[in-house]
VMD Tcl script that draws the C-alpha trace (Angstrom):
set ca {
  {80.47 -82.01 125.39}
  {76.96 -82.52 123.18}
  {75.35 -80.43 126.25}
  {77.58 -77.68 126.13}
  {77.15 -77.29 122.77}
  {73.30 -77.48 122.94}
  {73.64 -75.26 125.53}
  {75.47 -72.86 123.96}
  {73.30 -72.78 120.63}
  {70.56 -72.02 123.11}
  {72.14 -68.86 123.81}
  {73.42 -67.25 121.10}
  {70.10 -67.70 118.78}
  {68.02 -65.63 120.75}
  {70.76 -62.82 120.72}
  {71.61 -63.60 116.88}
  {67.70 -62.84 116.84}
  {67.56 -59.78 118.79}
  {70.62 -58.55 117.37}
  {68.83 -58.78 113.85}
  {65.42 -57.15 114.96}
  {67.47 -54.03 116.03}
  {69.09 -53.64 113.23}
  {66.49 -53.69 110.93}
  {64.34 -51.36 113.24}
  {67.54 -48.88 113.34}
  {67.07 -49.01 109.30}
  {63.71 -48.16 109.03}
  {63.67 -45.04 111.85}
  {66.39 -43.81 109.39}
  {64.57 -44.10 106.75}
  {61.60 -42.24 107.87}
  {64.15 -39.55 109.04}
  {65.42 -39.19 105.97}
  {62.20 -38.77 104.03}
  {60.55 -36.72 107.09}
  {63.97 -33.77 106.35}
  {62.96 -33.49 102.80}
  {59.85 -30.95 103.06}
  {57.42 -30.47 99.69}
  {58.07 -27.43 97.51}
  {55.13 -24.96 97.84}
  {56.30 -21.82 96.36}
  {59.63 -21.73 98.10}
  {58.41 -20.97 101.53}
  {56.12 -23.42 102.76}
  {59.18 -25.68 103.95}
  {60.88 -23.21 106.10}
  {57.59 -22.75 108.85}
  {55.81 -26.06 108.71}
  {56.87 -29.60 109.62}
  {55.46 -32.96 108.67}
  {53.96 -35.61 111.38}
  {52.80 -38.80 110.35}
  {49.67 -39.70 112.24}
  {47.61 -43.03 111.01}
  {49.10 -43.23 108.20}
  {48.81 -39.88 106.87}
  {51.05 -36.80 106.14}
  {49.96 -33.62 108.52}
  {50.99 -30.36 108.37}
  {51.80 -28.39 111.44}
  {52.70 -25.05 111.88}
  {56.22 -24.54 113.64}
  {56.35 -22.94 117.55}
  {56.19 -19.26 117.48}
  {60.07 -18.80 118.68}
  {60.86 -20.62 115.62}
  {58.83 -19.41 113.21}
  {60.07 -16.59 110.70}
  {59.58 -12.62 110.67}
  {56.56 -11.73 108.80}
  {56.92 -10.83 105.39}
  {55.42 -11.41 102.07}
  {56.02 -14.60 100.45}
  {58.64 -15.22 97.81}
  {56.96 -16.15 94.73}
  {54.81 -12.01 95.70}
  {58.41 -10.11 96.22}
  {58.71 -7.20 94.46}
  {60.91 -4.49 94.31}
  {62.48 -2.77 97.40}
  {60.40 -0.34 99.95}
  {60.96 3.16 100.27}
  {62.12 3.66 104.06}
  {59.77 7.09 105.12}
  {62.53 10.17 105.61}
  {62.34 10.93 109.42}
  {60.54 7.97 110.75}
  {62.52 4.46 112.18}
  {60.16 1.18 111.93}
  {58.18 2.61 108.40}
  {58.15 1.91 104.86}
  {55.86 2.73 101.99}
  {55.56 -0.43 100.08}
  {54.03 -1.00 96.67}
  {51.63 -4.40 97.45}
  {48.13 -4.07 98.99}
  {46.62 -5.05 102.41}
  {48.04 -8.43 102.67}
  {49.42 -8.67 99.48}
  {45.86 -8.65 98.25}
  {45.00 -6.50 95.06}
  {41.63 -5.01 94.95}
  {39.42 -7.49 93.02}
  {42.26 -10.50 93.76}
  {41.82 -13.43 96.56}
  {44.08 -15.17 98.30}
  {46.10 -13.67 101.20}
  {50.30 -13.68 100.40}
  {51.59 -12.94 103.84}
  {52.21 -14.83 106.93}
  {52.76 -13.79 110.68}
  {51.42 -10.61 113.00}
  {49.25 -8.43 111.28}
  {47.37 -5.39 112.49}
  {45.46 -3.22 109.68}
  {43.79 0.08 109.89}
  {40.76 -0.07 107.96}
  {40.03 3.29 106.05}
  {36.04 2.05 105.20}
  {33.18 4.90 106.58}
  {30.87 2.21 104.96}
  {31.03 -0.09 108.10}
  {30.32 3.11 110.28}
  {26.86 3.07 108.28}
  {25.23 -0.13 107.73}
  {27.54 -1.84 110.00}
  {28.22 -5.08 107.09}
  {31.96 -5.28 106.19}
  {31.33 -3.84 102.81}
  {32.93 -0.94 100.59}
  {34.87 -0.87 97.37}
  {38.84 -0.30 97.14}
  {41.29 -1.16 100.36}
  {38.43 -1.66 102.45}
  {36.84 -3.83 99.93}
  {40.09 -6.17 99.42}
  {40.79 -6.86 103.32}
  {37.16 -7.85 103.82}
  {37.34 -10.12 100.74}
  {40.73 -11.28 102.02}
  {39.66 -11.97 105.64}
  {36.84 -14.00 103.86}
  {33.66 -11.75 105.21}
  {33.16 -9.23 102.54}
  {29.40 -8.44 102.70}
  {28.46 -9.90 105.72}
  {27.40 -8.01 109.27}
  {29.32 -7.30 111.76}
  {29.46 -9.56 115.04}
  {27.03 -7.60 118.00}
  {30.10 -6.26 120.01}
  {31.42 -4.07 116.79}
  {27.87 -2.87 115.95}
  {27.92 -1.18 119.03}
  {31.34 0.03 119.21}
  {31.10 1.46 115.75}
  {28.15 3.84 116.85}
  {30.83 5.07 119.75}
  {33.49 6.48 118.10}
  {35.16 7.37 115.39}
  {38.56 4.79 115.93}
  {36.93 1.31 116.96}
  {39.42 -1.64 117.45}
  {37.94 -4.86 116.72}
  {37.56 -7.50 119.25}
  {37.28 -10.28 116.74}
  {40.52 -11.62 115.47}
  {40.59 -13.10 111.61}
  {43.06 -16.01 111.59}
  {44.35 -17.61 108.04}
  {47.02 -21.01 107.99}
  {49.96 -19.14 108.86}
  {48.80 -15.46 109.52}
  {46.44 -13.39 111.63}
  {45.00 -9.96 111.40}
  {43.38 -8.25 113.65}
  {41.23 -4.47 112.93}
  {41.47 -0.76 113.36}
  {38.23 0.80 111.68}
  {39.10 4.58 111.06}
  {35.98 6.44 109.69}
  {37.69 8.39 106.66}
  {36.48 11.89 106.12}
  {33.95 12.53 103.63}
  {35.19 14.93 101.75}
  {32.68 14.88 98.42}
  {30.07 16.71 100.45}
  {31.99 19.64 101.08}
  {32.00 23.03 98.66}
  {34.78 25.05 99.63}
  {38.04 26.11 97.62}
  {39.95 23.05 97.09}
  {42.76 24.42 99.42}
  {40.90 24.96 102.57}
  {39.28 21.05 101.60}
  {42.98 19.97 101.76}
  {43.52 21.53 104.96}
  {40.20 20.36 106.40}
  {41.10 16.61 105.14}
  {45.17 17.14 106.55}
  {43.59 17.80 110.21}
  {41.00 15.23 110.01}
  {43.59 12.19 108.86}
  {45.87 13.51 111.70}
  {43.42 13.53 114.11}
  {42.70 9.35 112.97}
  {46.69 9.11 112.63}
  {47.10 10.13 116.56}
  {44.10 8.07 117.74}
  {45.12 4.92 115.52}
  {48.26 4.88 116.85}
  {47.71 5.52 120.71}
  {45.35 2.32 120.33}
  {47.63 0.49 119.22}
  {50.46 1.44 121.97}
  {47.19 0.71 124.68}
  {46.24 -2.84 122.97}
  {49.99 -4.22 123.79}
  {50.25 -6.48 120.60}
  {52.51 -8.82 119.89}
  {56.00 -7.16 119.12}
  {55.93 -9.09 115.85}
  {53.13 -7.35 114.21}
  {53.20 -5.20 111.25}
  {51.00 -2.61 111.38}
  {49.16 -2.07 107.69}
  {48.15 1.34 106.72}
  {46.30 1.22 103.13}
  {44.84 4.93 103.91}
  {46.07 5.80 100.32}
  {43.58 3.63 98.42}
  {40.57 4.70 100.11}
  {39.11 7.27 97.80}
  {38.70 10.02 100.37}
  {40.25 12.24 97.91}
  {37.29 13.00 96.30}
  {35.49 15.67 95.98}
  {37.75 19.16 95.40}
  {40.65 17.29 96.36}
  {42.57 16.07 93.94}
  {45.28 13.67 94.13}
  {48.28 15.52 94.89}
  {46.14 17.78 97.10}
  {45.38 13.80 98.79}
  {48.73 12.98 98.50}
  {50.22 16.38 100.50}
  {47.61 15.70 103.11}
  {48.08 12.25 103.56}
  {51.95 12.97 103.96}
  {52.04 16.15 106.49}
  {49.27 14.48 108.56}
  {51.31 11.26 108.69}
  {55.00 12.78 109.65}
  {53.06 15.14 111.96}
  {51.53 12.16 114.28}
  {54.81 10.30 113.51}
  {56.46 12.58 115.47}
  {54.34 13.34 117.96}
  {54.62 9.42 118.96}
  {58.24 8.71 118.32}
  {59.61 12.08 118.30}
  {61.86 11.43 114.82}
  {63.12 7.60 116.11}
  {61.38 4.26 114.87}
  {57.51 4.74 115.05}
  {57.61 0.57 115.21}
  {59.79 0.84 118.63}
  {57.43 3.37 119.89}
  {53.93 1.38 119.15}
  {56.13 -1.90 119.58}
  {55.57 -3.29 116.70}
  {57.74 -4.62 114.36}
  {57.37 -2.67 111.60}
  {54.39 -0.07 110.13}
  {53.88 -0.68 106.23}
  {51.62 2.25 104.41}
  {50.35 -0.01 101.56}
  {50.22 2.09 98.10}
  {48.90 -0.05 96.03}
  {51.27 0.52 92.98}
  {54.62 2.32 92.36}
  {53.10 5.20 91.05}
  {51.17 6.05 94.99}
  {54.23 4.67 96.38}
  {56.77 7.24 94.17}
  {54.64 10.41 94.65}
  {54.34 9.58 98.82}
  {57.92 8.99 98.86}
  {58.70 12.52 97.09}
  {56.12 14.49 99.08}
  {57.52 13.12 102.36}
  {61.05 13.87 101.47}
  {60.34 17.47 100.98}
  {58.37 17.63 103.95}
  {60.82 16.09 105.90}
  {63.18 18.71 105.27}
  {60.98 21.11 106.40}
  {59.97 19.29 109.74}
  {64.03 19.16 109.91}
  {64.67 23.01 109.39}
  {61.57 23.53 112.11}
  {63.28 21.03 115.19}
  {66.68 23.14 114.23}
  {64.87 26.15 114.35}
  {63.55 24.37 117.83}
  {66.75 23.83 119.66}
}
mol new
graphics top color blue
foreach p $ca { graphics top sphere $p radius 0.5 }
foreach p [lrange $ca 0 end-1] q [lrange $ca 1 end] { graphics top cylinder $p $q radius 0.2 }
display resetview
């Protein structure tokens, strides 16, 4: 009877044992479960793309896979007030931030995801350094190379033409941007009435407009991207022009290679892109593009009537 019992003690304390050391294992991988779903607080947005891996000891953050990662748009704590959808054209806004969210003079980038700008700067065309004042200005100091040369391969596109698509791609924590240079007309040099200027500057941005955008249909980007266009900041209305002369320009050469590309649909769908965002820097840009385009829209309207 003694050796049963002996026997039996011998049993059931190495089970009583490994019983115990699974339970409190079980405890602890719940524990670091629980403390791994509660994400820090960095401006109400940092949670929702990245997760945290503990490796060694210490907290590192990782960015999400791309299939789960969120749309790109600006971040919450830079929101402002609603875009104004362009009359006529699917896929395009006019939006009051900068190039990235970046304000001319201001660092820090405050937008994540896809992001393909056209650069209005002639300055690069000319001393080939990414230099230049206003929206050419804030997405070098944004993309971190403001006054520095270009890489070899852009030097010598730049001398080619007048719509150069840069092979280097600029790549932040959670965004990436790659470049369209567009040489911007000149327009200070020229002495003519300020109405034949306007017309002069119209054909000129359309001509960019039509070459900007069949690079980007060739370049197959990801159908993610938003396309930036901060043309309206660049200071090419100088000169005879003034701003509302600028601002008619900018509009009829804009809805005119609109159309040409999507035919009145979504201009996004037909670059696939995501969306296109003209950056205005301000409401008051942003206001005065959004009533010049309205009229004008009507009368590209009447005309396709007219058309059929």
């Amino acid at each position: 009877m003694e050796e049963k019992k002996m026997l039996f003690l011998i049993c059931i304390v190495p089970v009583f044992l490994l019983l115990l050391a699974l339970a409190v294992a079980l405890y602890k991988l719940c524990k670091k479960r629980a403390a791994r779903s509660v994400l820090p607080d960095s401006g109400g947005t940092t949670g929702r793309f990245v997760q945290l891996e503990e490796e060694g000891g210490a907290e590192q953050v990782k960015p999400l896979p791309p299939e789960q990662r969120p749309s790109p748009q600006l971040e919450r704590a830079q929101l402002g007030p609603l875009d104004i959808p362009v009359p006529g054209i699917g896929g395009c806004v006019l939006a009051r931030e900068g190039i990235l969210a970046v304000e001319p003079g201001m660092s820090g980038v405050g937008w994540y995801g896809n992001v393909v700008v056209l650069d209005p700067g002639g300055t690069i065309f000319h001393t080939r350094r990414y230099a230049g004042g206003g929206a050419s200005g804030a997405l070098y100091g944004a993309l971190g190379v403001l006054n520095t040369f270009v890489e070899r391969p852009l030097a010598n596109r730049l001398g080619m033409s007048h719509v150069v698509y840069n092979p280097r791609i600029f790549k932040g924590r959670f965004w990436q941007a790659c470049v369209i240079h567009l040489h911007s007309p000149d327009m200070s040099r020229l002495s003519r009435p300020p109405g034949t200027c306007a017309r002069i500057l119209r054909d000129q941005l359309y001509s960019l407009f039509i070459e900007a955008f069949a690079l980007v249909q060739r370049e197959r980007l990801p159908d993610t991207s938003v396309v930036m266009v901060p043309l309206v900041s660049s200071g090419i209305y100088s000169g005879n022009i003034n701003r509302e002369g600028y601002v008619r320009a900018f509009s009829d050469a804009f809805l005119t290679a609109s159309h040409v590309f999507c035919g009145g649909t979504s201009l996004a769908a037909a670059l696939g892109v995501r969306e296109v965002r003209i950056c205005c820097y301000g409401e008051g840009m942003q206001r005065a593009l959004a009533e010049e385009m309205q009229q004008q829209a009507v009368g590209i309207g009447q005309q396709a009537s007219i058309a059929k």
